[in-house]
NUDREN-869271 format. One record per residue: residue in three letters; x, y, z of N, C-alpha, C in turn. Coordinates in nm, 3 decimals, decimal comma. Example, Ala and Ser with C-alpha at 12.3 -4.5 7.8 and 13.67 -1.06 7.14 Angstrom:
% NUDREN-869271
resn; nx; ny; nz; cax; cay; caz; cx; cy; cz
ala; 1,319; -0,569; 0,780; 1,230; -0,450; 0,780; 1,320; -0,330; 0,780
ser; 1,285; -0,225; 0,708; 1,367; -0,106; 0,714; 1,290; 0,003; 0,787
END
This chain:
% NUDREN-869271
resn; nx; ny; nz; cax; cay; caz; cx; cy; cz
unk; 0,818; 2,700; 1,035; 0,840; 2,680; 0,893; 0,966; 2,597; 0,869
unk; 1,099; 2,634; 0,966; 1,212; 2,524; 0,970; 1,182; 2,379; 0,953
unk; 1,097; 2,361; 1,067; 1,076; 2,220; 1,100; 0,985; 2,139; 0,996
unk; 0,869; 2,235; 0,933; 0,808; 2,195; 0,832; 0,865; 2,129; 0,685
unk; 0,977; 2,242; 0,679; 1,060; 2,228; 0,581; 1,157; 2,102; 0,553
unk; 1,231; 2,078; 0,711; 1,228; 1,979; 0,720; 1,219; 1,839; 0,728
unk; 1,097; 1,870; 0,799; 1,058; 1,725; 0,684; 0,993; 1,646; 0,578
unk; 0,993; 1,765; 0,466; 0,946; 1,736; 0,350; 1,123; 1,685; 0,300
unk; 1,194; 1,758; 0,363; 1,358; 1,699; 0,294; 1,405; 1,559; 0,348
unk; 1,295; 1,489; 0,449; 1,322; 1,350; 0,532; 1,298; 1,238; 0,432
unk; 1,457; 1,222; 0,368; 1,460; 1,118; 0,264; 1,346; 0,985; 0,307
unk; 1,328; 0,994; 0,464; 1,207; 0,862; 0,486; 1,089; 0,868; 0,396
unk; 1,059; 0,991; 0,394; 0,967; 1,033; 0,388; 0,881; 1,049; 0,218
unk; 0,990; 1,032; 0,163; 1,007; 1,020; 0,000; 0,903; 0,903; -0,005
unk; 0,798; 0,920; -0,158; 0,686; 0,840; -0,129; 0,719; 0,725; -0,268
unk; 0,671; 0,586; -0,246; 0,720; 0,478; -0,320; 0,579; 0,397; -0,363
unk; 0,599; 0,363; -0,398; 0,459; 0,252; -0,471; 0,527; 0,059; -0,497
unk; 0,422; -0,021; -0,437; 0,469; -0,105; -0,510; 0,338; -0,218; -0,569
unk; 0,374; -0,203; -0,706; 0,275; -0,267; -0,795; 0,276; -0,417; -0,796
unk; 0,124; -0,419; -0,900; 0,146; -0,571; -0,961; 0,105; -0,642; -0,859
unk; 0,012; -0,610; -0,729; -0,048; -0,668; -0,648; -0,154; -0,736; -0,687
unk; -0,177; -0,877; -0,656; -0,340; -0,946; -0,662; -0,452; -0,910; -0,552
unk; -0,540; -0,874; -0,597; -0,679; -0,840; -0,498; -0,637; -0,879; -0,348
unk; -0,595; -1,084; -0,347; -0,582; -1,107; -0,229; -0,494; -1,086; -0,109
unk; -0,343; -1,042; -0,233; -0,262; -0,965; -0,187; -0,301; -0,862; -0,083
unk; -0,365; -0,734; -0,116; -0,410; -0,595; -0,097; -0,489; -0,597; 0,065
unk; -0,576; -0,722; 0,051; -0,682; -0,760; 0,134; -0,581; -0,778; 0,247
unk; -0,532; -0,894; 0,238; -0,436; -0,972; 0,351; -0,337; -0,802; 0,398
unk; -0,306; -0,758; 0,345; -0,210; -0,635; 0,399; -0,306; -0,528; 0,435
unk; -0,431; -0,491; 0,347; -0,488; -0,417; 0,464; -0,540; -0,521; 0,621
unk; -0,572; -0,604; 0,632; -0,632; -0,695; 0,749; -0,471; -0,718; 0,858
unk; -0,393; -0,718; 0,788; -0,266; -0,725; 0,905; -0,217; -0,551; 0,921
unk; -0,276; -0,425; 0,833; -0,214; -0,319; 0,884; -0,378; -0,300; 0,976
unk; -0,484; -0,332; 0,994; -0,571; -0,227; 1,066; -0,524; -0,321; 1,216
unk; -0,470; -0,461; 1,216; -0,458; -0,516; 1,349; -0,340; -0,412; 1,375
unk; -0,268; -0,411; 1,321; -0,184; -0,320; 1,378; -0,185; -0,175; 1,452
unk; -0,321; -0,097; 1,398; -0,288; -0,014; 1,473; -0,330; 0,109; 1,357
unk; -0,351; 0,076; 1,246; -0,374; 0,149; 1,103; -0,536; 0,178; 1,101
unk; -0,544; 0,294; 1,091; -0,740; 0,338; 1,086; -0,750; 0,332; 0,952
unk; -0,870; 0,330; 0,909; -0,923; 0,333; 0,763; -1,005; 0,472; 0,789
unk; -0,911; 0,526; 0,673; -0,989; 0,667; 0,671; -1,107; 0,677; 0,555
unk; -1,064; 0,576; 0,394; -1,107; 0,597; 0,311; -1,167; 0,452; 0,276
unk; -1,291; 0,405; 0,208; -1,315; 0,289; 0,077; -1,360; 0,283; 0,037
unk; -1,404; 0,269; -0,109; -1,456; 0,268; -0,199; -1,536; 0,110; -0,147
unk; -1,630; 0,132; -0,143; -1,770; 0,072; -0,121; -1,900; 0,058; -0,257
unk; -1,836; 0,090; -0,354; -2,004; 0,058; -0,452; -1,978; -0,078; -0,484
unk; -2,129; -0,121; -0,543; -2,143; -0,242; -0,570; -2,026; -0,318; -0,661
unk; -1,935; -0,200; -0,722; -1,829; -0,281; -0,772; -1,706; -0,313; -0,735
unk; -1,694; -0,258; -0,600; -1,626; -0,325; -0,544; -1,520; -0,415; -0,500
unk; -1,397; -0,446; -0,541; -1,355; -0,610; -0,562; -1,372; -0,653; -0,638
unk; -1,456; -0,605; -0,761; -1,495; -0,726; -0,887; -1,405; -0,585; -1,007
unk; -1,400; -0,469; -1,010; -1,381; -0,391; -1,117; -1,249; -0,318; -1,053
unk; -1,267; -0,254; -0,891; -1,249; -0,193; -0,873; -1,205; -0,152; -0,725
unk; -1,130; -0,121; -0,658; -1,105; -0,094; -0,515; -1,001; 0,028; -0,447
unk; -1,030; 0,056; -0,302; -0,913; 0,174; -0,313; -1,016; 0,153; -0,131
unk; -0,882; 0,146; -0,076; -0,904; 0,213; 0,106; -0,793; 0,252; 0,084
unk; -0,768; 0,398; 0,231; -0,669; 0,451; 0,232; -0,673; 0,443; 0,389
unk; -0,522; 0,413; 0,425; -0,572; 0,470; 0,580; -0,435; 0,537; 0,632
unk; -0,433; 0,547; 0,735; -0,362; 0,659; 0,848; -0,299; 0,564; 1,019
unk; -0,189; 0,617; 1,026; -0,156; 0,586; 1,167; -0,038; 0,693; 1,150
unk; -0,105; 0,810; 1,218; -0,025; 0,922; 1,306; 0,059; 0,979; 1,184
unk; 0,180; 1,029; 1,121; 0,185; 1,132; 1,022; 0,178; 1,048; 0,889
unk; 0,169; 0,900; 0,885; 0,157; 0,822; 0,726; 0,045; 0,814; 0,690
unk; 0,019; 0,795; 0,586; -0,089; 0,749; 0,481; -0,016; 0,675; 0,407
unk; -0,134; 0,547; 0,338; -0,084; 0,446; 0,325; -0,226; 0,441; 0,170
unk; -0,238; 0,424; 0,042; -0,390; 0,381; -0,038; -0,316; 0,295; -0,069
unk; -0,465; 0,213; -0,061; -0,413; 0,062; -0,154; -0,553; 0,037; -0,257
unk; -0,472; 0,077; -0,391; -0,590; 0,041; -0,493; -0,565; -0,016; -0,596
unk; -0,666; -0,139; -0,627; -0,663; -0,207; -0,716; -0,769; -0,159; -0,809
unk; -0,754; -0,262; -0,992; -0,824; -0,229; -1,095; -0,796; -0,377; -1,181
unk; -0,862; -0,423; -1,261; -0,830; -0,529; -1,335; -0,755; -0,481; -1,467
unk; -0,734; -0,387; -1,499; -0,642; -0,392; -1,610; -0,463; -0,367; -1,507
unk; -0,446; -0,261; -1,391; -0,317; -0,281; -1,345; -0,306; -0,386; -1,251
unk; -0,440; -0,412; -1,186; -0,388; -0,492; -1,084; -0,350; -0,401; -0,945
unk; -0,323; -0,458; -0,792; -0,262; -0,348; -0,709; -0,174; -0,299; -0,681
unk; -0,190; -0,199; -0,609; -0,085; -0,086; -0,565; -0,049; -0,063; -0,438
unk; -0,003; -0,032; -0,356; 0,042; 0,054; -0,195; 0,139; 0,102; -0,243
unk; 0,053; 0,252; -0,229; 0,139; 0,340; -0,230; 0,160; 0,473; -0,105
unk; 0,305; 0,504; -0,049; 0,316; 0,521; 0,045; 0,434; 0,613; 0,065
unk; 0,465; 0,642; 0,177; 0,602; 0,687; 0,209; 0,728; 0,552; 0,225
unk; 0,832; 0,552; 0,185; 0,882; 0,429; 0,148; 0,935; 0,370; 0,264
unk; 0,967; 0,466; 0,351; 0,985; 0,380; 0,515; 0,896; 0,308; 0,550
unk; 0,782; 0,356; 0,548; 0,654; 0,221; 0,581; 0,602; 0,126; 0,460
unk; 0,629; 0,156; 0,330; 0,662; 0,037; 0,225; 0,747; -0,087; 0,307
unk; 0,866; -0,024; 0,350; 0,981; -0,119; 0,351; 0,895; -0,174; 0,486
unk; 0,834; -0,186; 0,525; 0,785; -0,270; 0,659; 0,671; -0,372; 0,671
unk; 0,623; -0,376; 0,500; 0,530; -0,395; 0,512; 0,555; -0,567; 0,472
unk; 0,573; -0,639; 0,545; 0,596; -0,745; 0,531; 0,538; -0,903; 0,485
unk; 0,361; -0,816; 0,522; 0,307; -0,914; 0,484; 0,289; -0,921; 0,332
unk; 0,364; -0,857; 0,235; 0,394; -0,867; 0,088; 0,502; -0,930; 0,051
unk; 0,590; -0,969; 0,133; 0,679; -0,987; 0,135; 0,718; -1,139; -0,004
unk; 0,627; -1,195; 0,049; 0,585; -1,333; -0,045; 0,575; -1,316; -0,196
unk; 0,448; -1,209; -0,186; 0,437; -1,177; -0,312; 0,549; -1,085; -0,420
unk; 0,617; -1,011; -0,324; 0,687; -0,910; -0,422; 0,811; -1,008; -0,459
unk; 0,849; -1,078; -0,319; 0,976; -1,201; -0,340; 0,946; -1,303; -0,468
unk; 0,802; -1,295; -0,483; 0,786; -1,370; -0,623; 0,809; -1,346; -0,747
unk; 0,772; -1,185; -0,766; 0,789; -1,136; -0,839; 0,920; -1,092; -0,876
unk; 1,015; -1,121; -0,783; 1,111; -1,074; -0,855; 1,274; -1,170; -0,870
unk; 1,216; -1,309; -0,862; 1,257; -1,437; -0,892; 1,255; -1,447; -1,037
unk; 1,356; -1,416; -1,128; 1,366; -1,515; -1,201; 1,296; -1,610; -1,305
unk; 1,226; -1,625; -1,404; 1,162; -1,701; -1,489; 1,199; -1,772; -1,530
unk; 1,195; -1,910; -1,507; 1,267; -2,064; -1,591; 1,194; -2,113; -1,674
unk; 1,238; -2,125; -1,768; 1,168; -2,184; -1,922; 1,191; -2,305; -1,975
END
């Protein structure tokens, strides 16, 4: 129960989200986390698919990782924030987002 306790108090472990992802975004970061080593546990598979709607979730050893999109928010990964911070192949996109607007 110590150890359990533990590491629910593992500031790593504290869970983060980061929004405002595009479809192709989501795609490209799940396709570079399953080379890595990331299983797909979960996906939403109906015919709508990518056009309305999306959500895989997957797993490598104690993380979970969903990544779901919608056309009114747009996407998400949301996660424990130690493996947020690694996730690099967003790197582009979030660096865009948080540049600055010139008018």
């Amino acid at each position: 129960m110590v150890r359990y306790m533990g590491v629910l108090g593992d500031p790593q472990l504290t869970p983060g989200t980061i929004e405002g992802l595009p479809p192709f975004a989501l795609r490209k970061a799940i396709d570079a986390l399953l080379r890595s080593g990331w299983i797909k546990t979960f996906e939403y598979d109906r015919e709508d698919a990518w056009v309305d709607y999306a959500r895989v979730e997957l797993r490598k050893g104690r993380f979970k990782l969903r990544l779901e999109w919608d056309q009114d928010s747009g996407g998400s990964v949301a996660g424990p924030r130690e493996v947020l911070h690694e996730l690099h192949v967003l790197d582009p996109w979030t660096q865009m987002q948080a540049r600055p607007v010139i008018h």
